[in-house]
N, C-alpha and C positions, 0 to 999 in steps of 0.2 A: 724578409719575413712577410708573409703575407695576411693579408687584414682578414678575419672570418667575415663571408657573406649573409648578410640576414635574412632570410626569404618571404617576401612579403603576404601576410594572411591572406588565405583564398576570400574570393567575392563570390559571393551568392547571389543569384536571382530570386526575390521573394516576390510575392503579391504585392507589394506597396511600394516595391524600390531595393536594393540592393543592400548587404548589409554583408559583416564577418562575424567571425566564431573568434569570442577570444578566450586568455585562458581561466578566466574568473568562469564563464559558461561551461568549459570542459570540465573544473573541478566541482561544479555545482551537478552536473552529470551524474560523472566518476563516487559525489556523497548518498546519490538519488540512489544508485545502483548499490554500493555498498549494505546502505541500510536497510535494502530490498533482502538481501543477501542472507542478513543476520537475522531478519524479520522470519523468511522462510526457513533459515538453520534452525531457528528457535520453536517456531510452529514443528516442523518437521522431529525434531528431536522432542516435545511436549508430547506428538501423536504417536511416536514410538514408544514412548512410556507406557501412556494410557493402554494400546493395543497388546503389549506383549510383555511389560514388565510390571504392571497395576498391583500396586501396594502401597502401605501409609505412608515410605519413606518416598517411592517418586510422585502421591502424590502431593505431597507438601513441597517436594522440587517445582512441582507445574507453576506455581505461584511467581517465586522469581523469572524462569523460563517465559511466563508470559508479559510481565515488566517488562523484560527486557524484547519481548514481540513485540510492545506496543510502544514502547519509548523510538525504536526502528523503525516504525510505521510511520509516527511522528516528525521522521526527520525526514523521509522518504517524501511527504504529502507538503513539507515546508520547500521542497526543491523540484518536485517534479513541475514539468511546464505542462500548462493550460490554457491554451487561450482562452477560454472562458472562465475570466475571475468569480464570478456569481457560482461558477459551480466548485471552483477549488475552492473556493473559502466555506460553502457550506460541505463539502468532503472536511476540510479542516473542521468545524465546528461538529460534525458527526464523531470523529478522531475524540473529540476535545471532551462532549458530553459521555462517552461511551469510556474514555480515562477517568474522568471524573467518578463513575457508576461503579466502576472496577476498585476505586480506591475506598468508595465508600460500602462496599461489599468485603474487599481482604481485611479490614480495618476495624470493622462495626460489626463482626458476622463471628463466633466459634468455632466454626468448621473450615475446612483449608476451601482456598476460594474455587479453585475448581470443582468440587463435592457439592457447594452450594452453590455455584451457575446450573450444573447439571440435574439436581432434586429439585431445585426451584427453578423450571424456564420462561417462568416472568420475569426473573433479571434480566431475559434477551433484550426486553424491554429497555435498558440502560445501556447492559454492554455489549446487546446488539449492534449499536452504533459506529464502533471500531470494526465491526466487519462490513459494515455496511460501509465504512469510507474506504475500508480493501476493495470490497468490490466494485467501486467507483474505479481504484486504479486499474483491476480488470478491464476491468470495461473499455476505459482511456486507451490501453494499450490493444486491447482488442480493437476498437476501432481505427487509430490509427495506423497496427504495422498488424493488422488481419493474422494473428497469433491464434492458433488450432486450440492451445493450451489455455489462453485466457480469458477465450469463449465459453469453452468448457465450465471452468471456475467460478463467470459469472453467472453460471446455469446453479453450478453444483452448492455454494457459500448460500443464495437464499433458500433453497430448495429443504437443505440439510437443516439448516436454524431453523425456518418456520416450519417447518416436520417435526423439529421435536417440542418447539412451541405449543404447537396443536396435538403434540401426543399421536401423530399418525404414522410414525415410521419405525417399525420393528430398531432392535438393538443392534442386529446384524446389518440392517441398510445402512444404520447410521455410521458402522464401523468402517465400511467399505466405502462410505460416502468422505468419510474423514481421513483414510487411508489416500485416498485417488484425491481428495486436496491437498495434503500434505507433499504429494510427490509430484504433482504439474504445479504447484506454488516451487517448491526448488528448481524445477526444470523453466518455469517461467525465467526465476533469479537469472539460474547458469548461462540461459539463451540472452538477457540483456548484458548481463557479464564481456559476452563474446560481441555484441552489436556496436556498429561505429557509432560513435560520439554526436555526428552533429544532424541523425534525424530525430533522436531524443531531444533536443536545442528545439528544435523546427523553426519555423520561419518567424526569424526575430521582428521584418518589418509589419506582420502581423500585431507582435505585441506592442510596439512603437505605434502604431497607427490606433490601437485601440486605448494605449495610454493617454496619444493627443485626444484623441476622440472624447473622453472620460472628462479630460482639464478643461475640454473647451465646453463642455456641457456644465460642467461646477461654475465657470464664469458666466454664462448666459445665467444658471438658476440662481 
């Protein structure tokens, strides 16, 4: 009988020194991606309501459907990698203050919470902020893996909000504009969905080198 062979983790060349992919990384990945997934199910199935089946019953659906966008969002923004902590954490706090804006809008407010984001677009003002920390991961992802789709998005997400902030953008732009988000935020999803595992990781001795970096600064100050 012969013994199974274990095959030893691949070794990466990073900027600071070499390092592996283990599996607590792949699963923190594999959670990023997932709740990327549900986030855009949820958006996308929210924007097919509003565009093609608009009445009191799906809009009172939008309310949970968007719960559950943002609670995805939230998981998505606790896992994804950043080398720069100062910006994930303020993405994270943009997340945090734009749930908090949301909950104190579905909660404190008569009218179903979508109806009154949309009559009143000074709440962008609160739960602008949840989109604002999406478009951060646009952006993130655009920069790094140069994605056609979530360049786009971070053109199309402030463009569409402050338009109708400022009351400049006909009913029709805004459809079309929320339509064409809807459907590159799924195909953003499905394209990470398909992508290997450890450029999402990216270069762990980067994050090591700026963790020492951080502690040896806390002991000098």
């Amino acid at each position: 009988m012969t013994t199974p062979t274990i095959s030893a983790p691949e070794v990466y060349q990073g900027q600071f020194g070499e390092f592996t992919i283990n599996q607590s990384d792949r699963i923190g990945v594999i959670i990023y991606r997932s709740a990327l997934m549900v986030a855009a199910l949820c958006f996308a199935i929210g924007t097919g309501l509003v565009l093609f089946q608009s009445n009191s019953t799906t809009i009172q659906a939008l309310t949970p459907l968007y719960t559950c966008f943002s609670l995805a969002l939230g998981v998505s923004l606790l896992t994804i990698h950043i080398y720069m902590t100062a910006l994930h954490r303020i993405l994270q706090a943009f997340w945090l203050i734009g749930s908090i804006s949301a909950f104190v809008i579905g909660h404190f407010d008569s009218l179903p919470f979508a109806v009154t984001v949309y009559n009143q677009p000074l709440t962008l003002f609160g739960v602008g902020f949840t989109f604002a920390a999406l478009t951060g991961i646009y952006f993130k992802e655009a920069f790094c893996f140069n994605r056609a789709e979530t360049k786009v998005l971070t053109v199309i997400v402030p463009l569409l909000l402050l338009g109708h902030l400022v009351g400049i953008l006909p009913t029709q732009w805004e459809q079309v504009l929320l339509g064409t988000w809807a459907i590159l935020f799924l195909v953003f999803a499905l394209r990470k969905a398909v992508q290997a595992i450890p450029p999402d990781i990216g270069d762990k001795s980067v994050f090591a080198y700026l963790k020492q970096k951080h502690s040896v600064e806390e002991v000098r100050g």
